[in-house]
Residue, then its C-alpha position, 0 to 999 in steps of 0.5 A: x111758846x107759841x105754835x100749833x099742833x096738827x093730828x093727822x091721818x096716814x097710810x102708806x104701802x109696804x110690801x105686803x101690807x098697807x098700813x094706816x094709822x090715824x095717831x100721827x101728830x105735826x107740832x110747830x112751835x118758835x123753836x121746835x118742830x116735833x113730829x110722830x107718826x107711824x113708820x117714824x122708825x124707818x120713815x123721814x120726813x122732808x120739810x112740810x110745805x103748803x101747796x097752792x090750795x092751802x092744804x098741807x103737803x108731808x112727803x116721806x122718805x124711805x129707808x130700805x132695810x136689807 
């Protein structure tokens, strides 16, 4: 399969703590998207775009836990 693998760095703030991790993997193939990031577990991922300046954009979406 051809594709590409992207590893990226992330942080984002949860109350009370601001997490950063740097083992988050993006990867694309013909068939497959994968991705693993941290807060993968209560985090989902909209579709990545590209913004006009070439750069990868990945918004994330919360689930709030009562």
């Amino acid at each position: 399969a051809v594709g590409c693998k992207l590893k990226f760095s992330c942080s984002y703030l949860q109350l009370p703590a601001l997490f950063q991790c740097d083992e988050n993997v993006m990867e694309y193939n013909d068939t497959q998207k994968y991705f693993k990031y941290c807060g993968s577990a209560s985090r989902k991922v909209h579709e990545p775009l590209l913004s006009d300046s070439g750069h990868l954009k990945v918004t994330f979406k919360s689930r709030a836990f009562a």
